[in-house]
N, CA, C and O atoms as CSV, one atom per row, in Angstrom:
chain,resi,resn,atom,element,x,y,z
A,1,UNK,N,N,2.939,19.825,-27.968
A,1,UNK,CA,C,3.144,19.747,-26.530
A,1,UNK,C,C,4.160,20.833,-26.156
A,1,UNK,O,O,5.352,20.631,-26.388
A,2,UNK,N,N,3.763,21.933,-25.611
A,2,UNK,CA,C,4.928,22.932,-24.769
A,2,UNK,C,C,6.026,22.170,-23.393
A,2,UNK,O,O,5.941,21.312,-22.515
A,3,UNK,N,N,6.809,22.945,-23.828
A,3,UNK,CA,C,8.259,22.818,-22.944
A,3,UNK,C,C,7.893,22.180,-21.343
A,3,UNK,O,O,8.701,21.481,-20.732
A,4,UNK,N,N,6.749,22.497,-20.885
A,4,UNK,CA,C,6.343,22.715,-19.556
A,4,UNK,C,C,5.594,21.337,-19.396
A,4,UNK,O,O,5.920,20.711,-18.388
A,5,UNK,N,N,4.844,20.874,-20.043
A,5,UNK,CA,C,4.107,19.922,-20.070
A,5,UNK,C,C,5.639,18.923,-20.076
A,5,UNK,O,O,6.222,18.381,-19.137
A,6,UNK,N,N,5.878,18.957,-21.182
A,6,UNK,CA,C,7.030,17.679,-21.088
A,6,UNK,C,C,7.964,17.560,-19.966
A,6,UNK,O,O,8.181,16.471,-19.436
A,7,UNK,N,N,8.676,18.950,-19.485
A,7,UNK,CA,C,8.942,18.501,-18.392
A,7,UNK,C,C,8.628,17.793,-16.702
A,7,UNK,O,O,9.246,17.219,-15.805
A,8,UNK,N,N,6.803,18.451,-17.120
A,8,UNK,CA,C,6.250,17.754,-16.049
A,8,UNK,C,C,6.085,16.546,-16.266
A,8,UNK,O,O,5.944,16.011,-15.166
A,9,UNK,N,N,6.004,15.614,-17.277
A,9,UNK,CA,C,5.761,14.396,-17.760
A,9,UNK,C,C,7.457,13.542,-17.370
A,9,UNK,O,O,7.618,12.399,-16.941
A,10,UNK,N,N,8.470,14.534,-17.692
A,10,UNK,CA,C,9.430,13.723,-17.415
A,10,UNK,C,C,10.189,13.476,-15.232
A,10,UNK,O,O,10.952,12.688,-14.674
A,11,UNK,N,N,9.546,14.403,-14.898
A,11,UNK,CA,C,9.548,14.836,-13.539
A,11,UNK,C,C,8.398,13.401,-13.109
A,11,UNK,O,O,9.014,12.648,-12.356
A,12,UNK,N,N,7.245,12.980,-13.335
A,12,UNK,CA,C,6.303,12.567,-13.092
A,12,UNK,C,C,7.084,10.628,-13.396
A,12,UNK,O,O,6.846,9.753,-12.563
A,13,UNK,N,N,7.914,10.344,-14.615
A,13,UNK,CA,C,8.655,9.183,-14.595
A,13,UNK,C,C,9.763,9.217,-13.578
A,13,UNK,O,O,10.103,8.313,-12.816
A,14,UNK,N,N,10.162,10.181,-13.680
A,14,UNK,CA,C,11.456,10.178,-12.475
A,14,UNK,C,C,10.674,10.121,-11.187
A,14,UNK,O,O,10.968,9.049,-10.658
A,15,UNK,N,N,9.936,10.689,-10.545
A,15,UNK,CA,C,8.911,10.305,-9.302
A,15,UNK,C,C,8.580,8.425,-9.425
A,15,UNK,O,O,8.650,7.711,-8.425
A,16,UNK,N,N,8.194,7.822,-10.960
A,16,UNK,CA,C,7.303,6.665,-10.579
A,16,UNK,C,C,8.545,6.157,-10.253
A,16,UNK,O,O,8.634,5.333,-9.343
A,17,UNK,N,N,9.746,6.618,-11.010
A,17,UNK,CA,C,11.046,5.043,-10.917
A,17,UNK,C,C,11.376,5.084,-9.428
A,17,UNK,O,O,11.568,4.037,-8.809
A,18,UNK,N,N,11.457,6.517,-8.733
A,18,UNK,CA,C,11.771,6.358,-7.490
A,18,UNK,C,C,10.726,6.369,-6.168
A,18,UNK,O,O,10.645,7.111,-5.189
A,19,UNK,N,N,9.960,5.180,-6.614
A,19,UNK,CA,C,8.797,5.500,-5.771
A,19,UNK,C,C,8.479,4.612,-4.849
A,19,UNK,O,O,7.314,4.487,-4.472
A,20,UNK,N,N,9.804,3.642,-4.211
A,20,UNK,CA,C,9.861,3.493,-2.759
A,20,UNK,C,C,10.251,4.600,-2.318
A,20,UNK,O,O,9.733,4.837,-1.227
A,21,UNK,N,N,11.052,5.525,-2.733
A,21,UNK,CA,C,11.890,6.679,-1.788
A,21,UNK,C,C,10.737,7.900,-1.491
A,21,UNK,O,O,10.853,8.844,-0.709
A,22,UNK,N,N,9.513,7.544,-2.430
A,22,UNK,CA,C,8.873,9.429,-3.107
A,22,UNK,C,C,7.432,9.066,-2.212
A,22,UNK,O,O,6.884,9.793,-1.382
A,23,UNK,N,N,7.035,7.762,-2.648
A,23,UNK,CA,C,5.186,7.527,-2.213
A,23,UNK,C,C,4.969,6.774,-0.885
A,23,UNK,O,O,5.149,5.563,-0.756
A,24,UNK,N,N,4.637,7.460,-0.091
A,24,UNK,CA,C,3.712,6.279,1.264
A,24,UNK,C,C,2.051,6.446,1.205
A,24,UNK,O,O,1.337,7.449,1.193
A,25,UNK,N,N,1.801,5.239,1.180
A,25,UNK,CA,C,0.129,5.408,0.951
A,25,UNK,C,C,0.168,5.327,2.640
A,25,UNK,O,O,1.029,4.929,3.425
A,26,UNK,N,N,-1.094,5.859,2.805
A,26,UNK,CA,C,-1.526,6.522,4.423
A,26,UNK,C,C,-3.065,5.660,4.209
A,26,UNK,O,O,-3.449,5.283,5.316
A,27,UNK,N,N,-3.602,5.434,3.591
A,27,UNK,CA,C,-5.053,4.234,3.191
A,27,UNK,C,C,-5.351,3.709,2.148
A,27,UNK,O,O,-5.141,4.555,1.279
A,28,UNK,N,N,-5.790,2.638,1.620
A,28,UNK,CA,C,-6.577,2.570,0.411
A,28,UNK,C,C,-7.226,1.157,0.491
A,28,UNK,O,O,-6.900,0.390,1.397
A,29,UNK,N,N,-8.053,0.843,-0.359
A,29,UNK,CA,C,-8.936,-0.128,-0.076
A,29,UNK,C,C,-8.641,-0.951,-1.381
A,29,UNK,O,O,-8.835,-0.186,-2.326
A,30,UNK,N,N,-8.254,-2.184,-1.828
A,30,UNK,CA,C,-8.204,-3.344,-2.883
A,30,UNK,C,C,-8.900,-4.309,-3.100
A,30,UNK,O,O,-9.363,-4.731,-2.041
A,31,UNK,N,N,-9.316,-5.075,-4.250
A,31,UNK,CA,C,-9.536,-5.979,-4.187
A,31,UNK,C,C,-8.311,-7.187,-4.143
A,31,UNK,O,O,-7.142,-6.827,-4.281
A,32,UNK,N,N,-8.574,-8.342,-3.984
A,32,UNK,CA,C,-7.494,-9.249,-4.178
A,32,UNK,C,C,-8.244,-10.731,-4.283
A,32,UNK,O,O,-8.600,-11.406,-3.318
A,33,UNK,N,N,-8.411,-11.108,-5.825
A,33,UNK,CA,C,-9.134,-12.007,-6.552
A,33,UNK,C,C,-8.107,-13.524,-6.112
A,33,UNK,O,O,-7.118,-13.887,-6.749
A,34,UNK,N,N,-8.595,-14.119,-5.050
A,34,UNK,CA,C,-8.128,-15.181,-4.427
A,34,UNK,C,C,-8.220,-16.509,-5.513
A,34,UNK,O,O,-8.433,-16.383,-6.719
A,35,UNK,N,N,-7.999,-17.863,-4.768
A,35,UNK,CA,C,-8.024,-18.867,-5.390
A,35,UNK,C,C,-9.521,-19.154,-5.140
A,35,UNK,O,O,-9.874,-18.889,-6.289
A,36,UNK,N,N,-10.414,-19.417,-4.659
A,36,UNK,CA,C,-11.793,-19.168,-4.066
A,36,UNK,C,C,-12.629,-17.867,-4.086
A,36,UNK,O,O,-13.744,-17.898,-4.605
A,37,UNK,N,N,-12.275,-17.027,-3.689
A,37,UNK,CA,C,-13.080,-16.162,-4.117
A,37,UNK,C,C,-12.308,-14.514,-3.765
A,37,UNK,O,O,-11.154,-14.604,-3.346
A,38,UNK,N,N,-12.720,-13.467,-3.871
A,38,UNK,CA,C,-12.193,-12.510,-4.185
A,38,UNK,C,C,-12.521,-11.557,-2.552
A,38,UNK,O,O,-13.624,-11.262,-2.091
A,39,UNK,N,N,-11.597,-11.353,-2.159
A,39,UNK,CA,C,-11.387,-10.256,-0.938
A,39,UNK,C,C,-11.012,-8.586,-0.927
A,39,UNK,O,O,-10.238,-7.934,-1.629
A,40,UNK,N,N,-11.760,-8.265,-0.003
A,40,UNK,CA,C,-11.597,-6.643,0.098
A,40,UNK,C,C,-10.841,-6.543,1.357
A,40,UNK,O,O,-11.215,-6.832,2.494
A,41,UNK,N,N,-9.428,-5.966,0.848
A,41,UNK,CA,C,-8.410,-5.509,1.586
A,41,UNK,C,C,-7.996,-4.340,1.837
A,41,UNK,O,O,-7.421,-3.835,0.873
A,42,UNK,N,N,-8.095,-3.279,3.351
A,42,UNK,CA,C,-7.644,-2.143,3.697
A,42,UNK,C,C,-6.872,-2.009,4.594
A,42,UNK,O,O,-6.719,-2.800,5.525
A,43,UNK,N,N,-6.194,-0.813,4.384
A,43,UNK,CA,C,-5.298,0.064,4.620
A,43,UNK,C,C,-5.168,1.133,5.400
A,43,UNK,O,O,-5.084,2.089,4.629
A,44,UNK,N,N,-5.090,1.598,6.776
A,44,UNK,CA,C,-5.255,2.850,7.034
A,44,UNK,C,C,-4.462,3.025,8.105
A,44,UNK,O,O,-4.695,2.466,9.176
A,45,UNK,N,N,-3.140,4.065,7.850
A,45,UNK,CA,C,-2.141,4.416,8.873
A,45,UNK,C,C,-2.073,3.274,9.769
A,45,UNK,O,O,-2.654,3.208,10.852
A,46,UNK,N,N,-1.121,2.123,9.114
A,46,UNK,CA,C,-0.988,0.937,9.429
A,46,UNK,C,C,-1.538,0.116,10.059
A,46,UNK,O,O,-0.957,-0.542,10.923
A,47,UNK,N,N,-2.795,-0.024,9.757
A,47,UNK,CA,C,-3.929,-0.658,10.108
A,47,UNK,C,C,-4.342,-1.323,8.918
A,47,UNK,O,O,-4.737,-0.801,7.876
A,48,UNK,N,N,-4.187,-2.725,9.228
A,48,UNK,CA,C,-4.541,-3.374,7.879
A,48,UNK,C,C,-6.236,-4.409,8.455
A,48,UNK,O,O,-6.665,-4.585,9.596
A,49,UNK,N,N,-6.683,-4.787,7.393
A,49,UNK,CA,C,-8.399,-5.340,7.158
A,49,UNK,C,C,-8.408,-5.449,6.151
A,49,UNK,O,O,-8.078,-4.663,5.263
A,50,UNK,N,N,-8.966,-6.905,6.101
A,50,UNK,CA,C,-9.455,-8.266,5.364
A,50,UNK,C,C,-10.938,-9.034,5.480
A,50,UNK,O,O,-11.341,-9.609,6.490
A,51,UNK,N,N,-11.529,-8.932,4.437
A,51,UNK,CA,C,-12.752,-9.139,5.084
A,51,UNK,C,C,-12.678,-11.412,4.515
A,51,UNK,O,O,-13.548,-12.247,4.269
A,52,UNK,N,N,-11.700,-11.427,4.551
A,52,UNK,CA,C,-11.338,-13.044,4.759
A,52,UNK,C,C,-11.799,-13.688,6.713
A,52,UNK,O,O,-11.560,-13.050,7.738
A,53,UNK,N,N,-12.431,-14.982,6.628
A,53,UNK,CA,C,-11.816,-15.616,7.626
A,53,UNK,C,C,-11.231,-15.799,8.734
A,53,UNK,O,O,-11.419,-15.758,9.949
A,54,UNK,N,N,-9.966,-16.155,7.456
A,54,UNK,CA,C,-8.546,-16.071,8.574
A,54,UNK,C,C,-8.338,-14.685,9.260
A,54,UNK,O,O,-7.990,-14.812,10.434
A,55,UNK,N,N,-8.491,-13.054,8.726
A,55,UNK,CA,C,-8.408,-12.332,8.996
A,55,UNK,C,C,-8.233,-11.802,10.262
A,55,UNK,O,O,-7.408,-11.173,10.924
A,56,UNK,N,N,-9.971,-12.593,10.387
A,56,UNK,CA,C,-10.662,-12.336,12.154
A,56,UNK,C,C,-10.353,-12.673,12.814
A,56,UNK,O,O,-10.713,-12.278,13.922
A,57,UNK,N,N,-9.487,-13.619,12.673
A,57,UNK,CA,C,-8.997,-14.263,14.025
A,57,UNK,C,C,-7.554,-13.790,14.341
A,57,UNK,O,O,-7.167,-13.150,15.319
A,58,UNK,N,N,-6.677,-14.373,13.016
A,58,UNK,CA,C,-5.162,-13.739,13.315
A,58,UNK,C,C,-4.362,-12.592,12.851
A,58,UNK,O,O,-3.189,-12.526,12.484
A,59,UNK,N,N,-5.517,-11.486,12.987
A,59,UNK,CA,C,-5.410,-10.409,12.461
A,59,UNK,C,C,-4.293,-10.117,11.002
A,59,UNK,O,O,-3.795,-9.005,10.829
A,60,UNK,N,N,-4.106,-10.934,10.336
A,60,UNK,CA,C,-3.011,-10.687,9.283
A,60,UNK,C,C,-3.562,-12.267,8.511
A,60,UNK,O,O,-3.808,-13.331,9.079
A,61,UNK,N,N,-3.632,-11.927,7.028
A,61,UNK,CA,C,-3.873,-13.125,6.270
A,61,UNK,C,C,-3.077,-13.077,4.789
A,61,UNK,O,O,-2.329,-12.145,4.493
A,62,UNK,N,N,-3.297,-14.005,4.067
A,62,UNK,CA,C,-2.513,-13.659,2.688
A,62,UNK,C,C,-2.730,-12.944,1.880
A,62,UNK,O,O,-1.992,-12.781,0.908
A,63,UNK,N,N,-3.846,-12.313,2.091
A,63,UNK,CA,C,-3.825,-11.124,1.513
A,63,UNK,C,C,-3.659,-9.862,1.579
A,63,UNK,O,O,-3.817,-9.162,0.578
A,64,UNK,N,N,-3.220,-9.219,3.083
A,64,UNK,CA,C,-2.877,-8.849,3.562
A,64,UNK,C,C,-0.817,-8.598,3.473
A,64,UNK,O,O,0.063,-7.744,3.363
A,65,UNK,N,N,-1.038,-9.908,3.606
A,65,UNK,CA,C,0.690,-9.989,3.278
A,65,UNK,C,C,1.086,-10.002,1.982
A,65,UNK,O,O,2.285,-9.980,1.706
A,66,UNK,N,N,0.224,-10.035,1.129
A,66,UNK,CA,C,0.325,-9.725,-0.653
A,66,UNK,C,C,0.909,-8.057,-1.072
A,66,UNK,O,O,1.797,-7.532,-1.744
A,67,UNK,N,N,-0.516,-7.576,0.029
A,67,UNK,CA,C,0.015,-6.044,-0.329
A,67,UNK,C,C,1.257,-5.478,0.176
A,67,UNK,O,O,1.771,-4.480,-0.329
A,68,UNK,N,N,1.911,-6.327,1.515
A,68,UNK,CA,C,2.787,-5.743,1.994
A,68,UNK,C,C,3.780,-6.107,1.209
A,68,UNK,O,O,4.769,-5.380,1.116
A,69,UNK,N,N,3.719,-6.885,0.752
A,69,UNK,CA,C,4.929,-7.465,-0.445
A,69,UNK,C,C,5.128,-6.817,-1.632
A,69,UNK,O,O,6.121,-6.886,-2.355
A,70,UNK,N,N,3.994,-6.098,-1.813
A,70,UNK,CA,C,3.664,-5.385,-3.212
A,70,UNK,C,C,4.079,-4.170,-2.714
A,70,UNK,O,O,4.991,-3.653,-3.360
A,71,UNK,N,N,3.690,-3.581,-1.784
A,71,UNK,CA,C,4.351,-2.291,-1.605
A,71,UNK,C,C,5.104,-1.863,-0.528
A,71,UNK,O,O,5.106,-0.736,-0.033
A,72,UNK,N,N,5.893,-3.057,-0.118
A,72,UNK,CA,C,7.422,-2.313,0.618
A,72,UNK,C,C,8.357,-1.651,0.213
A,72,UNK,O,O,9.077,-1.687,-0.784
A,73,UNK,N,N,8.239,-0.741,1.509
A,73,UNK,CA,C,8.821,0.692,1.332
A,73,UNK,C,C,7.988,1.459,1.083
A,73,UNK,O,O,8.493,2.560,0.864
A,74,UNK,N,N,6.564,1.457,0.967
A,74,UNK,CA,C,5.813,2.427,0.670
A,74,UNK,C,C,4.235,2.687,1.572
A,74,UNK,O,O,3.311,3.499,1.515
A,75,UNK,N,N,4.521,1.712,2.235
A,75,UNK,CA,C,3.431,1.557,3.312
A,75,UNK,C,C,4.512,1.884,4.432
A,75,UNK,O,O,5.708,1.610,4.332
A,76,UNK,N,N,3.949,2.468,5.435
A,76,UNK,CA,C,4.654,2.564,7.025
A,76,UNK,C,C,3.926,1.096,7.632
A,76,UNK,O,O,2.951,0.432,7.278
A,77,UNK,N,N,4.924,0.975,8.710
A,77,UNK,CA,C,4.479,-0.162,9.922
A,77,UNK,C,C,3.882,0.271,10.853
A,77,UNK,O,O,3.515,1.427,11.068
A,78,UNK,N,N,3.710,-1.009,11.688
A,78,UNK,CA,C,2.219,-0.478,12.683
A,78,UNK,C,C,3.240,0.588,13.610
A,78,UNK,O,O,2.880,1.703,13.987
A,79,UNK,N,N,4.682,-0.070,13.900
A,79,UNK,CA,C,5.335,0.573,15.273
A,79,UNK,C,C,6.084,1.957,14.606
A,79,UNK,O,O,6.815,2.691,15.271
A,80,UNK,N,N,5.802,2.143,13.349
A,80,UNK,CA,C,6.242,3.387,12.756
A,80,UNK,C,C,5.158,4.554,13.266
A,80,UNK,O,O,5.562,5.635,13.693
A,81,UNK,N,N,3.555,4.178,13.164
A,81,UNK,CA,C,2.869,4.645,13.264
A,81,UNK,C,C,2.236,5.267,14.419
A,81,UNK,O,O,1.325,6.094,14.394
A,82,UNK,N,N,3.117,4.531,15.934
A,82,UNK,CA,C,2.569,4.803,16.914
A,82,UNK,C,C,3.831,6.123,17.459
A,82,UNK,O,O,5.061,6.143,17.431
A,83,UNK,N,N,2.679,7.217,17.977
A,83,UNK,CA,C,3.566,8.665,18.381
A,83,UNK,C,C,4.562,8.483,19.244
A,83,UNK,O,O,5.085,9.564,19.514
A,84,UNK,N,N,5.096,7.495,19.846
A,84,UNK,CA,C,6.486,7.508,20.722
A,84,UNK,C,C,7.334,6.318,20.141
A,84,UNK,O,O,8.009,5.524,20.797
A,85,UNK,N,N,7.150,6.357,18.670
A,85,UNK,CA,C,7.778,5.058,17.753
A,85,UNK,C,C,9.201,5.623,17.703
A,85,UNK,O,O,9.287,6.709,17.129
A,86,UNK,N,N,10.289,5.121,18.171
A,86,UNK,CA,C,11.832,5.661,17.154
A,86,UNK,C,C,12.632,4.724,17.033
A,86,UNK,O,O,13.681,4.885,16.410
């Protein structure tokens, strides 16, 4: 392994450890294997979707609030997202 490689490898751990400060996901799509059955959960410039239920109605469900739990600090909010947000 050359000098260069390793340092990118060690640059690449120092990024994961600090990666509320380094990563905002802007979309992505999950599964989330429920007690009943298994849901597809997205993401997009704080726009969240659940193809649950509860979803449809009160726009936010537990699975939904799973991911936000899983990745705070690394997702933006809805009022972050809107252009006259400060």
């Amino acid at each position: 392994m050359d000098s260069s490689m390793i340092g990118k490898i060690e640059k690449a751990r120092r990024y994961a450890g600090e990666s509320r400060e380094r990563i905002a996901f802007e979309s992505f799509c999950a599964e989330i294997k429920g007690d009943n059955d298994a849901h597809t959960v997205e993401y997009n410039r704080g726009a969240w979707n659940c193809g649950c239920h509860y979803f449809k109605s009160h726009h936010w469900c537990s699975h939904t609030k799973t991911m936000e739990y899983l990745l705070d600090g690394m997702i933006a909010q809805a009022q972050e997202m809107l252009p006259n947000a400060a």
